[in-house]
N, C-alpha and C positions, 0 to 999 in steps of 0.2 A: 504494500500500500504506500503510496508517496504521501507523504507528508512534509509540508513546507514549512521550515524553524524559522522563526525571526527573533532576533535578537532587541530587546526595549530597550534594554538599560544594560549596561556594558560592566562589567567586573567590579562591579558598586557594595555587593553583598559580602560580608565575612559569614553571614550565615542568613538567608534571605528565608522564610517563614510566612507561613499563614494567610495567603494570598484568599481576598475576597472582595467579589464583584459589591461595589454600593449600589445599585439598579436607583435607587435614588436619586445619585446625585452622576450616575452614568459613570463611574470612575474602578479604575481597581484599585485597593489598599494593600499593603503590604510591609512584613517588620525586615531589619533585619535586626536580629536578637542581639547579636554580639555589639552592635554600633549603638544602642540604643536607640534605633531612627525607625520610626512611622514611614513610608512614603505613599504617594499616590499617585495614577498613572491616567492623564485621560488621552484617548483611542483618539478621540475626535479631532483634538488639536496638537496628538502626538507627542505631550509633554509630562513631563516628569518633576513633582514636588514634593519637598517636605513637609509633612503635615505635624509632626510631632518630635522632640528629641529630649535626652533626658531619661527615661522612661522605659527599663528591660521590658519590651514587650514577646511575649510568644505567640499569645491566641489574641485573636478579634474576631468581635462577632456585630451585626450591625444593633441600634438598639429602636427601641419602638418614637423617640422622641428628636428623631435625626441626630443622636450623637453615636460614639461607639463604645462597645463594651472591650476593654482592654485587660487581658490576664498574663501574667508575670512572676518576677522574681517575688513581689511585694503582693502579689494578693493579686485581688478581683476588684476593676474599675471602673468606674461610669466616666468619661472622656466627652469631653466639646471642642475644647479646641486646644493649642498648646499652653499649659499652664493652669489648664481650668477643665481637672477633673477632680471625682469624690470618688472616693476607696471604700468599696463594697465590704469587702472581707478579706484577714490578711489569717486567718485559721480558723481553726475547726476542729473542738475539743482538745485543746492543748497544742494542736500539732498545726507548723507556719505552712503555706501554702507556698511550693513553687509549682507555678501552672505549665503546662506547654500546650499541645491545641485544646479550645473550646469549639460549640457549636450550640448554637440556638434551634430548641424543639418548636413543636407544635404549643401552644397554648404560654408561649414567651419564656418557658423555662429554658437552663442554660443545663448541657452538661460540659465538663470540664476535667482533663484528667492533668494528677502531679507527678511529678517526677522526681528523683533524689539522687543525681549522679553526681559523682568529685574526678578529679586527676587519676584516684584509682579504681572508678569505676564505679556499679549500684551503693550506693550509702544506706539506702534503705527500700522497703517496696513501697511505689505507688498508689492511689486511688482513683479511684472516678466519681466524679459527687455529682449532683442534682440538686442545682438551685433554685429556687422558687423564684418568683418576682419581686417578695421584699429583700432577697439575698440571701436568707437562709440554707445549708446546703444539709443536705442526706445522703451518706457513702450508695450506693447501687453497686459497687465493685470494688473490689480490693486488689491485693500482690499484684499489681501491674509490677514488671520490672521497667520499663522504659516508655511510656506512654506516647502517644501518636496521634494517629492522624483520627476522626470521625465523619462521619456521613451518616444520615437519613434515606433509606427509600422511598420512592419516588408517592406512597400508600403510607409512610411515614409507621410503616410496622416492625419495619428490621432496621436496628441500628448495629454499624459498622463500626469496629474500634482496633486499631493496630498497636501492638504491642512488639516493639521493633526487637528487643533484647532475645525476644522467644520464637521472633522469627513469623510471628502469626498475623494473621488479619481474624478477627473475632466477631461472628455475627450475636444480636441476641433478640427477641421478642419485646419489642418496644411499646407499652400500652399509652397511647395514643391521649390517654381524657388525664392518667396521673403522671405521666411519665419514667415510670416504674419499668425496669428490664427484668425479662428472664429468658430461659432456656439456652443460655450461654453456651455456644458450638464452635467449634472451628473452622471460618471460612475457608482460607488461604494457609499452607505452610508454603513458607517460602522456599526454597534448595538452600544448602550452605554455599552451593558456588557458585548461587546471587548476591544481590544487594540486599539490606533491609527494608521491608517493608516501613516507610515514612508518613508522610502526609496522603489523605485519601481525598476522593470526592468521588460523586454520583452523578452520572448522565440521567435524562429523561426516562431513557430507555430500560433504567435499573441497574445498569451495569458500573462495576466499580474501579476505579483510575486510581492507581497509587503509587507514588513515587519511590525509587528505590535509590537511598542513600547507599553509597560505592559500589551499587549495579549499573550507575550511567542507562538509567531507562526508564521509562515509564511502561506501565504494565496494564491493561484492560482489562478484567476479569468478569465472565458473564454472570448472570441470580446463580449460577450452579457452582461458583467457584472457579471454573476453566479458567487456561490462559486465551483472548480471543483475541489478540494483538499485543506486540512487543515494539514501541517508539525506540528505539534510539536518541544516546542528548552526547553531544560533543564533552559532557563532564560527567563526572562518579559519581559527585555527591548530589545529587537530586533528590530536594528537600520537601517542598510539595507542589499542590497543583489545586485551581481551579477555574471553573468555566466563568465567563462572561464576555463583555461585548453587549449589544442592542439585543441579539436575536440569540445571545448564550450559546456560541456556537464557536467561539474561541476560547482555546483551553492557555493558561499562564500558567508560566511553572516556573520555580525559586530553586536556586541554587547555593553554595557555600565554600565561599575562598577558604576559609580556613578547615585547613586539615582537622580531621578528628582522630589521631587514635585510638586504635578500641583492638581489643581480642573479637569483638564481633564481626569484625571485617573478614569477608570470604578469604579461604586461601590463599597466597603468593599477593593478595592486593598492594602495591605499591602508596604508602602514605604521601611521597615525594612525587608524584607524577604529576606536571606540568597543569594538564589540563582536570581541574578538580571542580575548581565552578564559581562561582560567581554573579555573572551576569541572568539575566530576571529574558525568560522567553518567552514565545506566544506563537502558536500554532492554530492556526483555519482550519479546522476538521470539518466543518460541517454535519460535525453531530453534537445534539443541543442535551445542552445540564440543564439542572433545574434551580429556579430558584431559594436561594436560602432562607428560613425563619427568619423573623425577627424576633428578638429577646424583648422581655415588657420591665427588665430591671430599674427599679425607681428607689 
């Protein structure tokens, strides 16, 4: 299948993250973690700004009141503009919160999963919590080791959650009116002489797009799990992905100058190879994603 890469934004990211269309305001947003920098992308007039700095961001999600919901080293935030946001929750029952992706349900709630990695690796297991609208949150999942990417079906019954250290993509039965999961299954194992499963998203179609940090690829996966196309990305670290544009039919995908070592990394992977990633793409497919939730956090 050809597929046409274009390059947006040029070797700008140490570790570029959480890429989401604002159908809003017609723009894409995106972090990159390590720089502490917000950006945003409009299609229209082909420019590229900063919207926030300051501010370890990982997850965003849009929020019902045209700001955004911003999650982090520091907790969970409500965001307007630079310098003027309010700090939702920085834990939860004793224990601090570092976030890495979120996503907004059905009915404005937020899930959001943590993560606890150092220089030598898991510090501790993860969570995935469910926050209501006044910000309140409720574990729905525990032992993550390395938390990722999520996604909603297209019926908003199956949610999608990657757990990169275990190599997995994890379906589970999503109740739509409380936002409560169960029957927790195994989508996707990955191979060990891939990349890890990263950031996720969902086409229209139901089918699930996931980025594979030091497999250099993006990967389709059909509702059954299959592989049903393999992108190629001129870099390793391929961090995540999501659709937008007018008609949601351009996919964007983030990448990460900086190296990461890790024991997770497939065999012979080279940490020093030239081409690892950085720069922020966008691909024409003409197959259309879906629009994401809004969160009703106040």
């Amino acid at each position: 299948m050809n597929h046409s890469l274009e390059t947006i934004a040029q070797d700008g990211n140490r570790c570029g993250e959480a890429p989401l269309w604002d159908f809003r305001r017609q723009r894409m947003v995106w972090t990159d973690i390590e720089s502490s920098v917000v950006y945003a992308y409009d299609p229209a007039r082909g420019e590229k700004s900063v919207i926030n700095r300051g501010l370890m961001v990982a997850g965003i999600a849009l929020n019902r009141d045209n700001s955004l919901v911003f999650a982090g080293s520091t907790g969970l935030h409500l965001w307007r503009c630079q310098d003027d946001f309010r700090t939702l929750a920085t834990k939860h029952e004793g224990e601090a919160f570092f976030f890495n992706d979120i996503l907004a349900g059905p009915h404005g709630r937020l899930y959001a999963g943590t993560v606890y990695w150092g220089p030598e690796g898991m510090q501790k297991s993860g969570k995935l919590y469910l926050f209501n609208t006044r910000g309140h949150a409720r574990v729905v999942d525990d032992g993550i080791q390395l938390s990722n990417g999520l996604g909603l079906s297209p019926d908003d019954r199956t949610l999608y959650y990657a757990d990169s250290a275990v190599r997995k993509i994890f379906a589970y039965d999503a109740d739509g009116r409380t936002g409560s999961l169960s029957n927790k299954r195994v989508f996707v194992t990955v191979p060990g002489d891939e990349g890890l499963p990263d950031g996720l998203t969902i086409d229209a179609q139901g089918f699930v797009w996931c980025a594979q940090w030091y497999g250099g690829q993006v990967v389709r996966y059909d509702p059954e799990g299959r592989v049903e196309r393999r992108i190629p990305m001129p870099v390793t670290q391929v961090s995540s992905l999501a659709f937008g544009g007018p008609d949601l039919t351009d996919l964007y995908i983030t990448t990460a100058a900086d190296s990461w070592p890790s024991k997770l990394a497939p065999p012979g992977y080279d940490f020093n190879v030239p081409c690892i990633g950085g720069s922020f793409y966008r691909l024409r497919l003409g197959i259309q994603g879906r629009r994401e939730h809004v969160s009703s956090m106040c």
